[in-house]
C-alpha positions as CSV (number, residue, x, y, z in Angstrom):
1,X,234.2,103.4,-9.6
2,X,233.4,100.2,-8.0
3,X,236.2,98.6,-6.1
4,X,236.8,95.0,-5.7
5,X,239.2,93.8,-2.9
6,X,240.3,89.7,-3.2
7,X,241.5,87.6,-1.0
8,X,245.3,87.8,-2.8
9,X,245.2,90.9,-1.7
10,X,244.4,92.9,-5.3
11,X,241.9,95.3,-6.1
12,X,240.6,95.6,-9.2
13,X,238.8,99.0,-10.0
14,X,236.2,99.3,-12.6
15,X,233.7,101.9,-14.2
16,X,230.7,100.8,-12.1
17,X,228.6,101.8,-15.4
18,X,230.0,99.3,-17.3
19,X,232.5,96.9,-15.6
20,X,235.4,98.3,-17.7
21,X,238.4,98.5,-15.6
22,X,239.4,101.5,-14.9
23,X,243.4,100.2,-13.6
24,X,244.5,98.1,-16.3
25,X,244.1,93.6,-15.6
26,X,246.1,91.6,-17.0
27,X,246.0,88.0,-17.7
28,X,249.3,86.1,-16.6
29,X,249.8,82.6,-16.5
30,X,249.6,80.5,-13.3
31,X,250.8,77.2,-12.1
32,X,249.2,74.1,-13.2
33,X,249.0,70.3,-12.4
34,X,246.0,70.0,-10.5
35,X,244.7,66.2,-9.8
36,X,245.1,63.7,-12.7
37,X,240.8,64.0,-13.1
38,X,241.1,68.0,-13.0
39,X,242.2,71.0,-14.2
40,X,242.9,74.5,-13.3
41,X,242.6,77.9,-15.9
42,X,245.8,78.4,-17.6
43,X,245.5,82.4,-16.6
44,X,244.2,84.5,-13.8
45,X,243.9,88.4,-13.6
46,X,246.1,90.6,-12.5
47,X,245.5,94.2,-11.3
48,X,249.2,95.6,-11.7
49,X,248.2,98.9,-12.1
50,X,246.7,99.8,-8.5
51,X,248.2,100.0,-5.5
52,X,247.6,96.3,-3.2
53,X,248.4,94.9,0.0
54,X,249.7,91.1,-1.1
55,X,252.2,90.2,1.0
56,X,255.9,89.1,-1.0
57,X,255.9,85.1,-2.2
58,X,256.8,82.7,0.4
59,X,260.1,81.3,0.4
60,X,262.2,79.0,2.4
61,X,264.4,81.6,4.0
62,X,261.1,83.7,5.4
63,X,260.0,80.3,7.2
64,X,259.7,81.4,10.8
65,X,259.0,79.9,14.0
66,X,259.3,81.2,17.8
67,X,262.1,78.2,18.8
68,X,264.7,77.1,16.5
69,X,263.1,73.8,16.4
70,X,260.2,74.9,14.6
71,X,261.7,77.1,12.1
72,X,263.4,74.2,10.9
73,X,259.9,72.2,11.0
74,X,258.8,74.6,9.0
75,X,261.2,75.0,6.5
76,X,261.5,71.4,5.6
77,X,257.9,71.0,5.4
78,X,257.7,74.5,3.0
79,X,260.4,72.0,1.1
80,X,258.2,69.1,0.5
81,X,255.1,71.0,0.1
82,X,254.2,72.5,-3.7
83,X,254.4,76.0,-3.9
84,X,254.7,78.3,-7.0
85,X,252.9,81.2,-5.9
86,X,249.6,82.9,-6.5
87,X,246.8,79.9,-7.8
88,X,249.3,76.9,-6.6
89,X,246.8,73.8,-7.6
90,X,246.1,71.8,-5.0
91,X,247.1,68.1,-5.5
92,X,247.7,64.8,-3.8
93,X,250.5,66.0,-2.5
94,X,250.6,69.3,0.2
95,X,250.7,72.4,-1.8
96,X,250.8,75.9,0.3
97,X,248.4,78.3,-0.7
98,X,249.0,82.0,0.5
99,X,247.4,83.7,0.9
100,X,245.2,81.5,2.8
101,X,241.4,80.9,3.4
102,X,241.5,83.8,5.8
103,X,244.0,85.9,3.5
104,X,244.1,88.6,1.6
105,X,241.3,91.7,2.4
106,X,238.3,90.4,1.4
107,X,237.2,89.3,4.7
108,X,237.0,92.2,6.4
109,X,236.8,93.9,3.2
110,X,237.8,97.7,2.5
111,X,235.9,101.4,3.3
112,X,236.6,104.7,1.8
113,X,237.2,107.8,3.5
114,X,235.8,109.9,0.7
115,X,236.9,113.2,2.2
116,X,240.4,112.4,2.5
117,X,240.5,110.1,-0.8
118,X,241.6,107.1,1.0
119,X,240.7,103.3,0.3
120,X,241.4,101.7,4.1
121,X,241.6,97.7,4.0
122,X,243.1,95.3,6.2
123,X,245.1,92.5,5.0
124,X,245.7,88.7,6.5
125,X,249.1,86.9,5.4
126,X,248.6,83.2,6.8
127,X,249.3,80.9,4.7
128,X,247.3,76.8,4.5
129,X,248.8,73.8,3.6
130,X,246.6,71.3,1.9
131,X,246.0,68.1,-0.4
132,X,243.2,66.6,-2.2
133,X,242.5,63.1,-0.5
134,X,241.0,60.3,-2.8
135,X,237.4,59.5,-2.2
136,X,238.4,56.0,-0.7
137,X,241.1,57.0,1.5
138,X,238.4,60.2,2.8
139,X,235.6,57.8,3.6
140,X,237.5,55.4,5.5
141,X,239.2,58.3,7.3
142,X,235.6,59.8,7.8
143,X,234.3,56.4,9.3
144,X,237.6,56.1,11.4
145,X,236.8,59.3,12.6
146,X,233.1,58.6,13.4
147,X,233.9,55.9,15.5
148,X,236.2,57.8,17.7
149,X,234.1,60.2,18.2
150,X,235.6,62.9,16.7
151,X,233.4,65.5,14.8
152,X,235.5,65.3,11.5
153,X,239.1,63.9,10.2
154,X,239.4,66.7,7.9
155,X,237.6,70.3,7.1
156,X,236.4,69.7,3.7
157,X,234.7,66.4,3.1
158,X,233.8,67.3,-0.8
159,X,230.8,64.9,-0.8
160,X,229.7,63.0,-4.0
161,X,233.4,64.1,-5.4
162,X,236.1,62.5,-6.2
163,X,238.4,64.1,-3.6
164,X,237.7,65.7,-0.2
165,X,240.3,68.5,0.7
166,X,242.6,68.4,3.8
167,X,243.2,72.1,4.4
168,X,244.6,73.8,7.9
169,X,246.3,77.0,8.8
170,X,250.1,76.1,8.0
171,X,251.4,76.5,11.8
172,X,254.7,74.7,13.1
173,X,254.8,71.7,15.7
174,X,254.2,74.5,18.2
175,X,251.1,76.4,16.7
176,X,253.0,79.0,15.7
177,X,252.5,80.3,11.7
178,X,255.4,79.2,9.9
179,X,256.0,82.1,7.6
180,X,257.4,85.1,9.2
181,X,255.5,88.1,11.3
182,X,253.5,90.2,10.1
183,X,250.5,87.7,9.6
């Protein structure tokens, strides 16, 4: 078998011979609404059938934050952001996207312990907050940027595209993660 960890925290397991899953995938539908110039696949596979480490969706009530004052940072801007799960588009507006960059297993990836029988993986639950930026509005930020001396405005310039992503760890107004331990 040949065992593919993702950063949503699936795995999908397939017959290393000839790629045909061993675990069933499914196809389910996901969110849609990207940018007005893009689009985004109207389903994404699923791996229902093994075991994963995905953390529950995000809601308001499992916003967190280590003073009253950011919990209630956080759950307001959870309420204004976009966020319908797994393969939320991202869009000029902030959409949440959890797991994040760092999520799921991928990163550190998975081992086996072949004598016991057991698939070890890590797993990452922080959650980014985004938007797409419009090419304009990210060149003057850029240039803004350059001239205060600062290395960049925003982590994902997009060159040549119509957009350039702005994309952080979502954290309160203390730097604390806003959804609720474990990370």
């Amino acid at each position: 078998a040949l065992i593919g960890p993702t950063k949503r925290g699936q795995f999908f397991v397939l017959d290393r011979r000839t790629g045909a899953p061993i675990f069933p995938v499914v196809e389910k539908p996901v969110p849609q609404g990207a940018v007005p110039e893009d689009w985004a696949a109207k389903t994404q596979p699923y791996s229902p059938g093994f075991a994963n480490v995905a953390g529950p969706p995000l809601s308001e009530s499992t916003m967190w934050g280590a003073t009253p004052i950011d919990q209630l940072a956080c759950r307001i801007a959870f309420r204004k952001a976009r966020y319908e799960g797994d393969f939320t588009p991202p869009g000029i507006r902030n959409a949440i996207f959890y797991p994040g960059s760092a999520g799921g297993s991928n990163w550190g990836s998975v081992t086996i312990d072949a004598a016991r029988g057991l698939l070890i993986s890590n797993s990452l639950y922080m959650a980014d907050i985004g938007r797409m930026i419009p090419r304009a509005e990210a060149d003057r930020l850029a240039a803004e940027y350059a001239k205060s001396g600062k290395a960049s405005g925003f982590a994902f310039p997009q060159k040549g595209s119509p957009y350039a992503m702005d994309r952080s760890v979502f954290l309160g107004p203390f730097g604390v993660p806003c959804q609720q331990p474990p990370f």
